[in-house]
Structures are given as C-alpha cells and as structure tokens.
mmCIF file of the N, C-alpha and C atoms, coordinates in Angstrom:
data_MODEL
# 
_entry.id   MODEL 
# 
loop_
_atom_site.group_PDB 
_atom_site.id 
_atom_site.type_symbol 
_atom_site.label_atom_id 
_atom_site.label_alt_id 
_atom_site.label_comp_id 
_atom_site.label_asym_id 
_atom_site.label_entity_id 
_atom_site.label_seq_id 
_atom_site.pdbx_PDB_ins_code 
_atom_site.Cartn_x 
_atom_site.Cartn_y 
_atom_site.Cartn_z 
_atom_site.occupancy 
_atom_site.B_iso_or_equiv 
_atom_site.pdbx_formal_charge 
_atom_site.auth_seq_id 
_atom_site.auth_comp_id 
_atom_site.auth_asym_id 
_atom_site.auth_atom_id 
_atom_site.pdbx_PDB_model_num 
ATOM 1   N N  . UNK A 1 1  ? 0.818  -1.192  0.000   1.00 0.00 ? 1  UNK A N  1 
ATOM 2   C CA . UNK A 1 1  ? 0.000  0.000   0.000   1.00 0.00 ? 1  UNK A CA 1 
ATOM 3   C C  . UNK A 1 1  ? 0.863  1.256   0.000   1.00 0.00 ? 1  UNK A C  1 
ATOM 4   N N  . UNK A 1 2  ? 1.930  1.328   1.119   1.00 0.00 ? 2  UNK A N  1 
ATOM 5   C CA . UNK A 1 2  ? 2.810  2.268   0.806   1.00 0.00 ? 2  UNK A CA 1 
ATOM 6   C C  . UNK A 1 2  ? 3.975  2.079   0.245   1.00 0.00 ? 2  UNK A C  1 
ATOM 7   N N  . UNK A 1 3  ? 4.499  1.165   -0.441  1.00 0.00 ? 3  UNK A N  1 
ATOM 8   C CA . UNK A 1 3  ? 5.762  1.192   -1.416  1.00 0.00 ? 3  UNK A CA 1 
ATOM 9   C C  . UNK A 1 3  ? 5.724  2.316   -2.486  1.00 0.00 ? 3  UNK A C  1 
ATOM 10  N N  . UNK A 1 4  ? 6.683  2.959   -2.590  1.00 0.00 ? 4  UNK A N  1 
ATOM 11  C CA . UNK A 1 4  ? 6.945  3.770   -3.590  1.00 0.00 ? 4  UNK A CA 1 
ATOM 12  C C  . UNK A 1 4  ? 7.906  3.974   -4.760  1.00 0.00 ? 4  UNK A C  1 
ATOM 13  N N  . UNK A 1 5  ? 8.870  2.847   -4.201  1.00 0.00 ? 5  UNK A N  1 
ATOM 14  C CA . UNK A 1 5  ? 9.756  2.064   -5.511  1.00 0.00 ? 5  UNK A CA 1 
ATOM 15  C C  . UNK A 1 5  ? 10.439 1.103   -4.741  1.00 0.00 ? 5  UNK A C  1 
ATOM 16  N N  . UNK A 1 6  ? 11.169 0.832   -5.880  1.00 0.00 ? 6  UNK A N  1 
ATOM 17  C CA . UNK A 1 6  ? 12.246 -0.508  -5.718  1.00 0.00 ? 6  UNK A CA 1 
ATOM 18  C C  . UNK A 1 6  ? 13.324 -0.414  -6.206  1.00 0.00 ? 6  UNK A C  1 
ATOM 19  N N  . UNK A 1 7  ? 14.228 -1.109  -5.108  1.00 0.00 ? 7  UNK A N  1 
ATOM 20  C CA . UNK A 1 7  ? 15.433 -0.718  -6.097  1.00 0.00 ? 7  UNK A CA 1 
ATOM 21  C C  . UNK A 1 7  ? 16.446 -1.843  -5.651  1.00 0.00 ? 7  UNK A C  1 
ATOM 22  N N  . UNK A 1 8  ? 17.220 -2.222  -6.749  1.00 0.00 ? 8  UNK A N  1 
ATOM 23  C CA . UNK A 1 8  ? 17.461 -3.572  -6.779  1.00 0.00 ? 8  UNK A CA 1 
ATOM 24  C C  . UNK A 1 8  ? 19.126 -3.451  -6.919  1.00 0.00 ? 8  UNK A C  1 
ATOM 25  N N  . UNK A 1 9  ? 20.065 -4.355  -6.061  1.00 0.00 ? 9  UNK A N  1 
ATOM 26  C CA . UNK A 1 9  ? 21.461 -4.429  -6.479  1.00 0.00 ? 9  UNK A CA 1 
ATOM 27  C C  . UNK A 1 9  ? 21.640 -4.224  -7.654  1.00 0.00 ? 9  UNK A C  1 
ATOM 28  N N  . UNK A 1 10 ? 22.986 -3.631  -8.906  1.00 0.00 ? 10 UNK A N  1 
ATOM 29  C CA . UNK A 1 10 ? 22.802 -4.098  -9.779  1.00 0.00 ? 10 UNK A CA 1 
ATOM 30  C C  . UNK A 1 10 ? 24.070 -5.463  -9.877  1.00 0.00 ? 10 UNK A C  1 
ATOM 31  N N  . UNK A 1 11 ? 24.160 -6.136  -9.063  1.00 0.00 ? 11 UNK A N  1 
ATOM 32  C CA . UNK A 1 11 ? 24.900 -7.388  -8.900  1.00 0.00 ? 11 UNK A CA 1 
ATOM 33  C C  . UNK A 1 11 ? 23.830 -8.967  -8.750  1.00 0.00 ? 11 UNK A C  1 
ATOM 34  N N  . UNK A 1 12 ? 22.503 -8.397  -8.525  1.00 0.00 ? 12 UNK A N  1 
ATOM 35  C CA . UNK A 1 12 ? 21.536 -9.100  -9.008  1.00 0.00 ? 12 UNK A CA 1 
ATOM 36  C C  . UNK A 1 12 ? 21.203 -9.376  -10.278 1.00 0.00 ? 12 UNK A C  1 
ATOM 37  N N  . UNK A 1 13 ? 21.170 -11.777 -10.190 1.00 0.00 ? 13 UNK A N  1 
ATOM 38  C CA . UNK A 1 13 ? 21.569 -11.987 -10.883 1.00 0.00 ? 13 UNK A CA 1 
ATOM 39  C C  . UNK A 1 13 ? 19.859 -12.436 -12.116 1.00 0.00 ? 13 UNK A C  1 
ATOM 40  N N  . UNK A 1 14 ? 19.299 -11.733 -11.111 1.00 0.00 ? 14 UNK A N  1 
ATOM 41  C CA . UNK A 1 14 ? 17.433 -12.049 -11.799 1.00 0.00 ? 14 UNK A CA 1 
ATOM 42  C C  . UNK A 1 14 ? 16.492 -10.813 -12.259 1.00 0.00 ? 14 UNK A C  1 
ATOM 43  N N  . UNK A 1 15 ? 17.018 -9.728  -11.335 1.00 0.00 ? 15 UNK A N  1 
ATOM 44  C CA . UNK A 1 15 ? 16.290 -8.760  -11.326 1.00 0.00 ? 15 UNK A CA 1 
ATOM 45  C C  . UNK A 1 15 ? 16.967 -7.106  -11.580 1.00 0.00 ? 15 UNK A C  1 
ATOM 46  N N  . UNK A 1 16 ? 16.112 -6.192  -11.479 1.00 0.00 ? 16 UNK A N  1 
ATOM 47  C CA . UNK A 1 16 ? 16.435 -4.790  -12.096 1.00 0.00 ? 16 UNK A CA 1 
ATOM 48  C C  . UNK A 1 16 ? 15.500 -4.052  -11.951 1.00 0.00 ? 16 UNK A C  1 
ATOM 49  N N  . UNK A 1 17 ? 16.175 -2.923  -11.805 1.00 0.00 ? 17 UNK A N  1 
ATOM 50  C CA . UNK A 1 17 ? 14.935 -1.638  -11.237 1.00 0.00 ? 17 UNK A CA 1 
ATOM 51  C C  . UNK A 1 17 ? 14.954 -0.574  -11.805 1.00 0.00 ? 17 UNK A C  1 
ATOM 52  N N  . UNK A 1 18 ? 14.149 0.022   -12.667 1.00 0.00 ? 18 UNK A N  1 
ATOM 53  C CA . UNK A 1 18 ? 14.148 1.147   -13.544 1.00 0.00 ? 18 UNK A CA 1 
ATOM 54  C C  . UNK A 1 18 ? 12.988 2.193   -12.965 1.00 0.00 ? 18 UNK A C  1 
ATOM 55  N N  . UNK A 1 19 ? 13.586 3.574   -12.098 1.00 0.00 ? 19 UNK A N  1 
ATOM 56  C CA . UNK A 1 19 ? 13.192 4.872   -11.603 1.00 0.00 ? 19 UNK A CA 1 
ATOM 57  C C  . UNK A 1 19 ? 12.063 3.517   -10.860 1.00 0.00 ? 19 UNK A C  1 
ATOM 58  N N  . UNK A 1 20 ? 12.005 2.863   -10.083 1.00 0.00 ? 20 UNK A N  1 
ATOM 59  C CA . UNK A 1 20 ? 11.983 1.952   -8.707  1.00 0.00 ? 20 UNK A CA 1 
ATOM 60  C C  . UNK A 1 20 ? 10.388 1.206   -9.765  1.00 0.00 ? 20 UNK A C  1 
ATOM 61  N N  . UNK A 1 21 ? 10.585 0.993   -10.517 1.00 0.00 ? 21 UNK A N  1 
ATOM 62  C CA . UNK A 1 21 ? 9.640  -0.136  -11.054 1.00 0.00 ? 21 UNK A CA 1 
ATOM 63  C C  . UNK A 1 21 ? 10.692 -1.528  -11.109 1.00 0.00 ? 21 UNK A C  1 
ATOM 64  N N  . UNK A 1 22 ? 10.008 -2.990  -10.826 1.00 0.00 ? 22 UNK A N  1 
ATOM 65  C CA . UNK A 1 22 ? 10.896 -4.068  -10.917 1.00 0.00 ? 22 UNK A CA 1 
ATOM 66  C C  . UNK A 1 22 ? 10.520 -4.443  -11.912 1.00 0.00 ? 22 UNK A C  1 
ATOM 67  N N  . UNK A 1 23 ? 11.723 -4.972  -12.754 1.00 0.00 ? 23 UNK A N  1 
ATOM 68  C CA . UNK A 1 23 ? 11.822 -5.820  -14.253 1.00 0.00 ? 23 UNK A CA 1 
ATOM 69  C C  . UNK A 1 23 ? 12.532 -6.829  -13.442 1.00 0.00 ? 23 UNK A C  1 
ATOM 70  N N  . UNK A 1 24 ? 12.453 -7.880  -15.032 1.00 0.00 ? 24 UNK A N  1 
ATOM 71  C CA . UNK A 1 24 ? 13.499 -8.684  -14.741 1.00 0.00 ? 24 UNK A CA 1 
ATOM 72  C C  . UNK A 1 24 ? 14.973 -8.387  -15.303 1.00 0.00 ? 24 UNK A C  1 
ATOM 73  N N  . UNK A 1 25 ? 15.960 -9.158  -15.324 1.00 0.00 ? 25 UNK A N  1 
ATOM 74  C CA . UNK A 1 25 ? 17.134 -9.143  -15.353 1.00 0.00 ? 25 UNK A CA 1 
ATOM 75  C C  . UNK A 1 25 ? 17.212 -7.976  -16.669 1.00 0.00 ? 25 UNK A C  1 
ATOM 76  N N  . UNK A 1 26 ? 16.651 -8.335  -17.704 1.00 0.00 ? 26 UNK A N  1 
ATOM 77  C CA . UNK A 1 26 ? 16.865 -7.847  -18.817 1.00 0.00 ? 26 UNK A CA 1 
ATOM 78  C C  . UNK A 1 26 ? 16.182 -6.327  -19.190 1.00 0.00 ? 26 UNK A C  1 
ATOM 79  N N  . UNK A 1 27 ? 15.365 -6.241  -18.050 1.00 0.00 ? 27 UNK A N  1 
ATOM 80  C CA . UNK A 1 27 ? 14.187 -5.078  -18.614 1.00 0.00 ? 27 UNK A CA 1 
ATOM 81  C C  . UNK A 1 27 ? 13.076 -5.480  -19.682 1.00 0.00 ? 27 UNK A C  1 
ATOM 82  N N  . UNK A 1 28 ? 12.934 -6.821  -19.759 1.00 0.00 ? 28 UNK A N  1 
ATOM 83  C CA . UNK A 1 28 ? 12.025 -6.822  -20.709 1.00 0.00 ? 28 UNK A CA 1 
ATOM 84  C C  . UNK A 1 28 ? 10.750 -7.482  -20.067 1.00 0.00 ? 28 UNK A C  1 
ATOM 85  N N  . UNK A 1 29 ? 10.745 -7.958  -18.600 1.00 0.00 ? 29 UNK A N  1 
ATOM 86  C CA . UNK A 1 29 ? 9.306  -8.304  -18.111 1.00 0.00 ? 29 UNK A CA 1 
ATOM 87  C C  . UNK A 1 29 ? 8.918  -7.158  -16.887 1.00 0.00 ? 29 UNK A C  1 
ATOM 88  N N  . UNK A 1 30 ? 8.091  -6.554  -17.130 1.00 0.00 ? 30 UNK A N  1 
ATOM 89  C CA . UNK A 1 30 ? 7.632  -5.841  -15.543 1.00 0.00 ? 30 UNK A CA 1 
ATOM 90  C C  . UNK A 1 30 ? 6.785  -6.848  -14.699 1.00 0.00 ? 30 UNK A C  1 
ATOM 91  N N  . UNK A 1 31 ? 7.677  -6.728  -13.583 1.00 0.00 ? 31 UNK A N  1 
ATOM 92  C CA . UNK A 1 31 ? 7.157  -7.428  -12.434 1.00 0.00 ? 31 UNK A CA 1 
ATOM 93  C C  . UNK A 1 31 ? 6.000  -7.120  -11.348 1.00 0.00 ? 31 UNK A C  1 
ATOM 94  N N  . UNK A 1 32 ? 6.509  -5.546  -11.143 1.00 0.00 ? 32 UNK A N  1 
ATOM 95  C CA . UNK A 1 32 ? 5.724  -4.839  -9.644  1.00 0.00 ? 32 UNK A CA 1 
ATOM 96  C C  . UNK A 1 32 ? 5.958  -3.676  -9.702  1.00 0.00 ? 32 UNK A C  1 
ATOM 97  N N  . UNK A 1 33 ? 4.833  -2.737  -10.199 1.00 0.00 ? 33 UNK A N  1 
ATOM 98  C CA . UNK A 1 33 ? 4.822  -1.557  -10.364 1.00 0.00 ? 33 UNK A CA 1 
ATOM 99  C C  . UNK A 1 33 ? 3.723  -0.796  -9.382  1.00 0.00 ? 33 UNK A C  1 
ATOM 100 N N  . UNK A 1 34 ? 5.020  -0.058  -8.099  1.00 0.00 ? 34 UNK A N  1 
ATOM 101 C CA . UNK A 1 34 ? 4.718  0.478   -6.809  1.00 0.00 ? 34 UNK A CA 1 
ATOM 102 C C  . UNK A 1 34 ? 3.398  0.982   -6.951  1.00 0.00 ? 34 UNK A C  1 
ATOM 103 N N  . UNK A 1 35 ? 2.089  0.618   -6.258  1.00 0.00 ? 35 UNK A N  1 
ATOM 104 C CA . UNK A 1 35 ? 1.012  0.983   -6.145  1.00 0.00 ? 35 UNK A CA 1 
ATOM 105 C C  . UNK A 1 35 ? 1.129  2.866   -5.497  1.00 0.00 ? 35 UNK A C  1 
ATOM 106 N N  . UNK A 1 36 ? 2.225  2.969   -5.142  1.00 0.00 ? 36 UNK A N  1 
ATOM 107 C CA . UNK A 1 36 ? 2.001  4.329   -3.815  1.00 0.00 ? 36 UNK A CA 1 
ATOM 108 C C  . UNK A 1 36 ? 2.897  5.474   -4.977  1.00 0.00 ? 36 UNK A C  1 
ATOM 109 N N  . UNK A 1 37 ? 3.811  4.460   -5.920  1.00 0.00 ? 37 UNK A N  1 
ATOM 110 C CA . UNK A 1 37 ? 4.686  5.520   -7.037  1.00 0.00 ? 37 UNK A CA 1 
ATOM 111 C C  . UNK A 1 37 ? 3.808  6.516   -7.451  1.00 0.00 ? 37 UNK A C  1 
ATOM 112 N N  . UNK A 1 38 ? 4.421  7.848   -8.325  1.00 0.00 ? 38 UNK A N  1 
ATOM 113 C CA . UNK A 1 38 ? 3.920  8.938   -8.922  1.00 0.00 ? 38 UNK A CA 1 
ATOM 114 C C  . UNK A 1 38 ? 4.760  8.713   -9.579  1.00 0.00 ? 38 UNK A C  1 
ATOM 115 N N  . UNK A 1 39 ? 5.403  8.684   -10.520 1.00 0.00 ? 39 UNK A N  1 
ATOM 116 C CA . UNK A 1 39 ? 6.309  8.553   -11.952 1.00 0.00 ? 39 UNK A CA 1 
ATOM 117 C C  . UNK A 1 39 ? 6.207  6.941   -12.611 1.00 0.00 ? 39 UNK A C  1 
ATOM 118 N N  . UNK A 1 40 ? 6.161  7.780   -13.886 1.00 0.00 ? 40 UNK A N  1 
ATOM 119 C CA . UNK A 1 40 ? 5.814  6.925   -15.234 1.00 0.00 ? 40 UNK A CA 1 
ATOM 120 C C  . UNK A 1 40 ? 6.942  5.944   -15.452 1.00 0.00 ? 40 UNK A C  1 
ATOM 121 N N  . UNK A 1 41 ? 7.011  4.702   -15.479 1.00 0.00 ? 41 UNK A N  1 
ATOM 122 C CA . UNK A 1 41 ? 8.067  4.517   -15.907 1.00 0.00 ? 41 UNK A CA 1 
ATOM 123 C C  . UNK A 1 41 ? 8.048  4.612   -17.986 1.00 0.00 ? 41 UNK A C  1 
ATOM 124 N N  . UNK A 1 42 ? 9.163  4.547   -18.482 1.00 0.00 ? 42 UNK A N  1 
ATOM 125 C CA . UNK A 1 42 ? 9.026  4.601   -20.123 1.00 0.00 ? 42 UNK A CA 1 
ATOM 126 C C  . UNK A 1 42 ? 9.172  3.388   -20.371 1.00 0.00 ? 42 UNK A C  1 
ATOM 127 N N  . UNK A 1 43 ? 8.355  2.853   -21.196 1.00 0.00 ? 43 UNK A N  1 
ATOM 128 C CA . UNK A 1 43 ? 7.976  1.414   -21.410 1.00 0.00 ? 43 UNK A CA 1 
ATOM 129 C C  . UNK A 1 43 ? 8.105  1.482   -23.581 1.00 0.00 ? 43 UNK A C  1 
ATOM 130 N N  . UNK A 1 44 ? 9.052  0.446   -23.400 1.00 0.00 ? 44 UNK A N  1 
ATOM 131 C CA . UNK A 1 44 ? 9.223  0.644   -25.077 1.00 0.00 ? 44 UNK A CA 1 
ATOM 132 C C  . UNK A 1 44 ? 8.139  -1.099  -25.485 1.00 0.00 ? 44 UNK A C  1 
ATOM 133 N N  . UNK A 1 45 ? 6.744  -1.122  -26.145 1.00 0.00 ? 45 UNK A N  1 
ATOM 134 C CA . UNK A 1 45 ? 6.232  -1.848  -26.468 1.00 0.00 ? 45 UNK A CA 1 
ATOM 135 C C  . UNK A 1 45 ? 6.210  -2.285  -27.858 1.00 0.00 ? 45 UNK A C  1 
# 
C-alpha cells in the first residue's frame, strides 16, 4: 500500500529496477509496479 519504488542491487543476478519499477534481469518483463509511485516509468512496447 505504501511502497513507492524498488530498487534492486545491480549485482543481481534475476532482477532490475528502472526509476523503482521491478523488471526482470533484462528489462524486458515488468514485475511490480509500486502501487504508492507517482512517476511513469518509459515502457518501449
């Protein structure tokens, strides 16, 4: 309810965090996008 990002080692060997949205390793799956965030993340579809 109150998360507002995420942010991930970048020595993590699964995951990744772009302006605190979680992807996976690569940036190409979104995982968990902070219900409590105010910024967009840029999403190339």
């Amino acid at each position: 309810k109150n998360l507002k990002k995420i942010v991930v080692d970048e020595s993590n060997p699964n995951y990744s965090s772009v302006d605190g949205v979680l992807f996976d390793k690569y940036g190409a799956v979104l995982i968990h996008y902070p219900s409590s965030s105010k910024s967009l993340p840029r999403l190339s579809i």
